[in-house]
N, C-alpha and C positions, 0 to 999 in steps of 0.2 A: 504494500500500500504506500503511496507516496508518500512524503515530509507532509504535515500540514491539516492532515485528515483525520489523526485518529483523536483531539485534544477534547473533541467537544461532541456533548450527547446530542446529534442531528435532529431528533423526536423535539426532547425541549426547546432546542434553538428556535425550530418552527413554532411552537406553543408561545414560546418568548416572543418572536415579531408578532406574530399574531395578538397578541394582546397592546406592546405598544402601540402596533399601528392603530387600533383603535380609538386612542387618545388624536384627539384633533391640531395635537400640542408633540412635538418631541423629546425626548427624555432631556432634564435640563443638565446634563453634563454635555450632552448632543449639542445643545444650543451653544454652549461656550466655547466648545472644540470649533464648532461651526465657523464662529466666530473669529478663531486665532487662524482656520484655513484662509477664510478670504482676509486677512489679511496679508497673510501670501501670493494672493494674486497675482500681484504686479509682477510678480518677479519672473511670472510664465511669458510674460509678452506676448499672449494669444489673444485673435481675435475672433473666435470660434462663429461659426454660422449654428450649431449645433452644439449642446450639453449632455452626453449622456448622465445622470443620476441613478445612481446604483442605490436601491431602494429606499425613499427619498422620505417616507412616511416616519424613517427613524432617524434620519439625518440633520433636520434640522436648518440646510442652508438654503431653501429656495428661493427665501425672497433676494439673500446677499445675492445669488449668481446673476437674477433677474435683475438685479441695479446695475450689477458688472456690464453684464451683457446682452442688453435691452432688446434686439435685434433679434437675438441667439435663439433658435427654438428647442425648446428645455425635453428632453426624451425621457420620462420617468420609467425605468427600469424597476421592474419587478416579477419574479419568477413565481410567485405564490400566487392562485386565482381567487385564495379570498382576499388577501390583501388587497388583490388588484380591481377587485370588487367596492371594497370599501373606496379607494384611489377612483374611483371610476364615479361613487356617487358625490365624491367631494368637486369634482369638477362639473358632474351637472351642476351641484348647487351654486358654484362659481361661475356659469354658461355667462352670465348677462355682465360679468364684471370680465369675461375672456372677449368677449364681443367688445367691449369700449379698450378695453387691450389694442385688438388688433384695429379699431379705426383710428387709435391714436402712435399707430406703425408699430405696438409692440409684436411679439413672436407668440405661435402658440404652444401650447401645451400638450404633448402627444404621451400615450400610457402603451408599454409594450411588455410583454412575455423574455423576447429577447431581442438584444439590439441589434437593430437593423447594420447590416453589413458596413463599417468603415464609414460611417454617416455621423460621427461626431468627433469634433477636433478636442475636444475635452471632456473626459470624465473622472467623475467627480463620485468617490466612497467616504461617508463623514463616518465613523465608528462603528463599521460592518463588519470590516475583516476578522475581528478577532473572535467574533460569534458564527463565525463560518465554519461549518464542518471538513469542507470540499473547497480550501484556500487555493491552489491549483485550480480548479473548473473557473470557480471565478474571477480568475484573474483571464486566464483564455476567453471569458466571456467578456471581461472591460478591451483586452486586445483585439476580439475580432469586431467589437463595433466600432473601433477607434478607423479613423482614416493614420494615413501613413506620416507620420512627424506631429500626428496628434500628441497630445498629455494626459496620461493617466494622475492626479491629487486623490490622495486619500489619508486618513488618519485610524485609528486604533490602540486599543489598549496594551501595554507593555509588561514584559513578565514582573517588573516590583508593582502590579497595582492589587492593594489590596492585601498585602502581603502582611502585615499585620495582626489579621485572622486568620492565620495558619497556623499558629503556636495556639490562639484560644481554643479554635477546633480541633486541633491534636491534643491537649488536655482533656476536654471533655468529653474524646472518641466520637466525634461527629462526624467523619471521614473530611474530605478537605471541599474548603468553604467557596473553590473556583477551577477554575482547569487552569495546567502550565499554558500563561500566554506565550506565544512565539515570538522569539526573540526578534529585533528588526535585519539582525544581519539574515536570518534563516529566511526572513521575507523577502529581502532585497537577492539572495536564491532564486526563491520562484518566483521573481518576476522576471528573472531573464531566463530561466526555461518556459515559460507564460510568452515570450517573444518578447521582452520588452528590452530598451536598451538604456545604458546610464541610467540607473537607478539609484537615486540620491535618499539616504533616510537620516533621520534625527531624532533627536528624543526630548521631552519637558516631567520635568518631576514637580506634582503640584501634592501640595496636603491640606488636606480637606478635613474642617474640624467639624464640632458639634455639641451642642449643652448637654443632652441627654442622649440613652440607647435607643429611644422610643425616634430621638430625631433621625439619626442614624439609620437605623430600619427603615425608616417611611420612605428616604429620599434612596437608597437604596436598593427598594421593591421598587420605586420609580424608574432605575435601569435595567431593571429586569428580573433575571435572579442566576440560580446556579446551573449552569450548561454543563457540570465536571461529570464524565460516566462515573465515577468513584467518589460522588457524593454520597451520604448518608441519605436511603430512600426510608419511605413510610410517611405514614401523617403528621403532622405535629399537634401537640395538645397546647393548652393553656398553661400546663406546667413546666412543658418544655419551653414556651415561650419566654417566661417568669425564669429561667436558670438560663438563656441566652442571655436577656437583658441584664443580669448580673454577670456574668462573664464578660461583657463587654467593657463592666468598668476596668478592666485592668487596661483600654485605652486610654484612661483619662491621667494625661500629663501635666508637667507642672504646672501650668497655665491652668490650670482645672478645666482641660476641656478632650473631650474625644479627639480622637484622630488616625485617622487613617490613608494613605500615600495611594498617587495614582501618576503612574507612567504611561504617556500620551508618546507613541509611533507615531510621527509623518514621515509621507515618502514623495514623491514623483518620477517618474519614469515616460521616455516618448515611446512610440513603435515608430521600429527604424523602416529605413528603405528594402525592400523584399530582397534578399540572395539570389542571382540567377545562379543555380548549380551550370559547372564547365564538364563540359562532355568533349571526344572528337567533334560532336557536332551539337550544337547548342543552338536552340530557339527560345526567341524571345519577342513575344508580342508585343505590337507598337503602344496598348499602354504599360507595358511594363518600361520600353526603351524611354518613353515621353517622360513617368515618374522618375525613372535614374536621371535623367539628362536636367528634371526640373533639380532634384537631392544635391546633383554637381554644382550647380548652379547656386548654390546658395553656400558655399565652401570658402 
């Protein structure tokens, strides 16, 4: 089985987006990562006719790309049909605000299963990848809808996030309270077996406090929950909730407040100009000769 695949319970992960997206609101860690991509923007220097959004319901940036790139018509990607269900009646209910859109030259808004072939110069994953089963599939799926010297931005979670609650859950045998996230160099891997080329990654360490465990919890069921196949299964009672929220004072530091560490993955990456494989005798059709000769061109 490839790198990438075996971290996280596939079943949950679906149950997981499935219920954010139901929130008309993105998970508010979503919003602020959102927040720190586009201000990266600038430094892609792209003027995309097209955005693919890799499932956009938990992302958080739509309105930013839409200020970015007014013109740009925005591809919301999404491989779930109920998700895409829900994504399908939020745009009726926005029809008459998409209609003053488009007479005022804005772009429309198209909803797809899978990206239309090499039809967008930028795509755009805001805190997907780390909840992905199948990191490989989905990377070949941001690769084949990109056009050629397109840009893949994306962000995700890093193996210190959260890391905190692993000594609390290995105390109370509660098996472990997350899956191993993947490291960014293991990612910047499969991006260039995914096709992608110069793939650039970094990292931010932010720590996130909180008065109480009660707060804690709440804003944390807000991101989701535990995708680890080697969590602790069964139900939870009121008693076990009552010995969690005590367990978690032993976050509380000298400041007297909770706290717990999140490491925040960005990367980018283009797809390069296609390889013609050399044979005795090698053929190469006129748009493949047209794309090489525009790639030189820009050298």
């Amino acid at each position: 089985m490839p790198p990438g695949t075996q971290q996280i319970d596939a079943g949950a992960a679906q149950r997981q987006r499935r219920r954010l997206a139901a929130s008309e609101d993105a998970p508010w860690l979503h919003q602020e990562v959102a927040t720190r991509m586009l201000d990266r923007l600038p430094v892609i220097r792209l003027q995309p006719t097209a955005v693919l959004q890799s499932r956009p319901s938990i992302g958080g940036g739509d309105a930013g790309l839409r200020q970015h790139y007014p013109q740009a018509t925005q591809l919301w990607l999404e491989p779930d049909a109920d998700v895409r269900a829900l994504l399908q009646q939020r745009l009726k209910r926005g029809f008459m605000q998409s209609v003053m859109d488009k007479l005022r030259g804005g772009a429309p808004t198209e909803l797809v299963a899978e990206p239309p072939a090499a039809a967008a110069q930028l795509a755009w994953s805001n805190m997907e990848l780390h909840a992905e089963a199948d990191k490989p599939a989905l990377m070949k799926r941001w690769q084949a809808g990109l056009a050629v010297e397109g840009c893949l931005m994306f962000s995700c979670l890093g193996p210190d996030s959260f890391i905190e609650l692993r000594p609390v859950f290995a105390r109370e045998g509660w098996g472990v309270p997350a899956p191993d996230w993947v490291d960014m160099h293991d990612l910047g891997d499969m991006l260039v077996h995914a096709g992608f080329a110069d793939p650039v990654m970094d990292q931010e360490h932010l720590r996130l406090t909180w008065g109480s465990p009660e707060d804690l919890l709440r804003d944390l069921r807000a991101l989701g929950g535990n995708l680890a196949p080697a969590r602790a299964r069964g139900l939870r009672t009121k008693a076990w909730r009552a010995r969690l929220l005590r367990a978690l004072e032993s976050l509380r530091g000298a400041d007297g407040r909770l706290s717990l560490s999140i490491e925040l993955v960005y990367g980018h990456a283009f797809k390069p100009q296609p390889k013609v494989k050399v044979a005795a005798t090698t053929e190469v059709s006129l748009e493949q000769m047209r794309a090489m000769v525009r790639g030189a061109g820009k050298h």
